[in-house]
C-alpha positions as CSV (number, residue, x, y, z in Angstrom):
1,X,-90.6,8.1,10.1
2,X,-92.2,11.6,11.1
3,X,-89.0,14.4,10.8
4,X,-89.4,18.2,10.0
5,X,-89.3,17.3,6.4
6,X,-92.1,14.9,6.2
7,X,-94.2,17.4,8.2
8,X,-93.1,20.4,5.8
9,X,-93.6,18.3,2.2
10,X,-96.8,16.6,3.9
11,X,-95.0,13.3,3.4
12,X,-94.5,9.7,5.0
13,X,-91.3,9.0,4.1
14,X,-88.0,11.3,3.9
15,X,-87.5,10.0,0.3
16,X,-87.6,12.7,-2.3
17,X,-87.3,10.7,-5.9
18,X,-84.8,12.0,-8.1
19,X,-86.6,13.2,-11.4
20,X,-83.7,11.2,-13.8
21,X,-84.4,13.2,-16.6
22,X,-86.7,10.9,-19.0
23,X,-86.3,7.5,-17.2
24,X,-89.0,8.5,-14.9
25,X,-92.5,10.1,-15.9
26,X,-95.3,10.7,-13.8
27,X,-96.4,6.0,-13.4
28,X,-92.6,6.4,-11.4
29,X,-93.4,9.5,-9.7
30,X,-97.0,9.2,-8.7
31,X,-95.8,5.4,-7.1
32,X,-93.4,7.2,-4.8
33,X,-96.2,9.9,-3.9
34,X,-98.7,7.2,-3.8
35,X,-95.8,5.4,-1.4
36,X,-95.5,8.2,1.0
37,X,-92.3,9.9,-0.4
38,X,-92.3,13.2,-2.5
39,X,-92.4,11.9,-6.1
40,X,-90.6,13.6,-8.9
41,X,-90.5,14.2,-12.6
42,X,-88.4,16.1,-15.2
43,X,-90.7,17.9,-17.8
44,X,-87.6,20.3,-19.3
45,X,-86.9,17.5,-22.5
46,X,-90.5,17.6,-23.6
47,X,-92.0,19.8,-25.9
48,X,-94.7,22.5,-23.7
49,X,-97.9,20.1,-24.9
50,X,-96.3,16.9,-24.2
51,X,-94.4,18.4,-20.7
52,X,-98.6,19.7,-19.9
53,X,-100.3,16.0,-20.5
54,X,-97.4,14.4,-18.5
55,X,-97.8,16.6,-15.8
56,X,-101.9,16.1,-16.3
57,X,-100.8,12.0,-16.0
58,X,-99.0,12.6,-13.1
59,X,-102.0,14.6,-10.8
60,X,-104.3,11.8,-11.8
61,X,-102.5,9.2,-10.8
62,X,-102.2,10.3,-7.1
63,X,-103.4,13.2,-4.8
64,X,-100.4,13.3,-2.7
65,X,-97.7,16.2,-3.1
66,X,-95.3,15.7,-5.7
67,X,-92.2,17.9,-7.7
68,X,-92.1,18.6,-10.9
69,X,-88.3,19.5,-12.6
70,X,-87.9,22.1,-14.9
71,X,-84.2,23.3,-15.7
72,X,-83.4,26.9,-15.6
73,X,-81.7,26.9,-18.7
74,X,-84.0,25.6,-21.0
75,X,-87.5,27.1,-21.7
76,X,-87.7,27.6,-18.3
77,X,-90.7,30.1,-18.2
78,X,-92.7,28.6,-20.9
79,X,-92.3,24.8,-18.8
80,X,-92.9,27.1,-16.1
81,X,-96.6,28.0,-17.1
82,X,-97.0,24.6,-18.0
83,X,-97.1,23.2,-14.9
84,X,-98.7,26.0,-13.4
85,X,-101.3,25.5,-15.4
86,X,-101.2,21.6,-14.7
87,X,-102.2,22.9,-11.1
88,X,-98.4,23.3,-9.7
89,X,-98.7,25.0,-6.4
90,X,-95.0,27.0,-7.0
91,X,-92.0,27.2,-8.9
92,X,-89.1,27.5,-6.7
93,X,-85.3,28.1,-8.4
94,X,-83.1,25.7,-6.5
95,X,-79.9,28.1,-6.8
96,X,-81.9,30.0,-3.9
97,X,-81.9,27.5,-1.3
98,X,-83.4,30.7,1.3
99,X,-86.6,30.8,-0.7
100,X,-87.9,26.8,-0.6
101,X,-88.6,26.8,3.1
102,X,-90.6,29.9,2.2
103,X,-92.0,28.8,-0.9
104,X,-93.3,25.3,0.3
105,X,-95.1,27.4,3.5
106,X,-96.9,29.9,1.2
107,X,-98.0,26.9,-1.0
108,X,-99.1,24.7,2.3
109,X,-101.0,28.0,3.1
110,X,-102.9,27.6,-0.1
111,X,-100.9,30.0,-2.3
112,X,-99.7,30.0,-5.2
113,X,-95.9,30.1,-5.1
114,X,-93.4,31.8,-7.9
115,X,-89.7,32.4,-7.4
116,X,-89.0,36.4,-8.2
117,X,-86.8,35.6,-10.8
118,X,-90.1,33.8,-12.6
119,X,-92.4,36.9,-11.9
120,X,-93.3,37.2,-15.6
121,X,-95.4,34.1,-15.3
């Protein structure tokens, strides 16, 4: 099913996995990428060297887009540079629902995408 979200998340499917915390690391989430949806996994209950080789998993297991979650309140930047440096594309806060659409064009432009509140990554 091709919709404006699809084209924008470079998707098949208009499925975006919930990240459920620890039930789902990156075998879950890199099936539903692998699938066609955007595949999604919670990194904010691991330590930073467990959250990086989880993230590392996940980008192995498929080459299509996927999310990564990170809660704001808990070791945000530290999980934030993490995934960055897992090969992330962005980190987008989701109380600031005017910057994804903005966020996921500069990263589909090939850039590198951090929400201002995150600038001391």
């Amino acid at each position: 099913m091709k919709t404006a979200l699809t084209d924008k998340l470079l998707i098949r499917h208009p499925i975006i996995q919930a990240p459920i915390g620890t039930c789902g690391g990156p075998e879950l989430a890199g099936a539903v990428s692998n699938a066609g949806a955007l595949g999604s996994m919670a990194i904010w209950a691991y330590a930073p060297d467990i959250a990086a080789r989880l993230v590392g998993e996940l980008a192995a297991l498929t080459s299509r887009p996927f999310s990564v979650n990170i809660r704001a309140d808990l070791n945000q930047h530290e999980h934030t540079r993490v995934a960055l440096d897992a090969g992330a594309r962005g980190y987008l806060i989701k109380d600031h629902a005017d910057q994804i659409l903005e966020g996921i064009q500069h990263v589909l432009d090939g850039e590198i995408y951090v929400s201002q509140e995150v600038d001391s990554y």
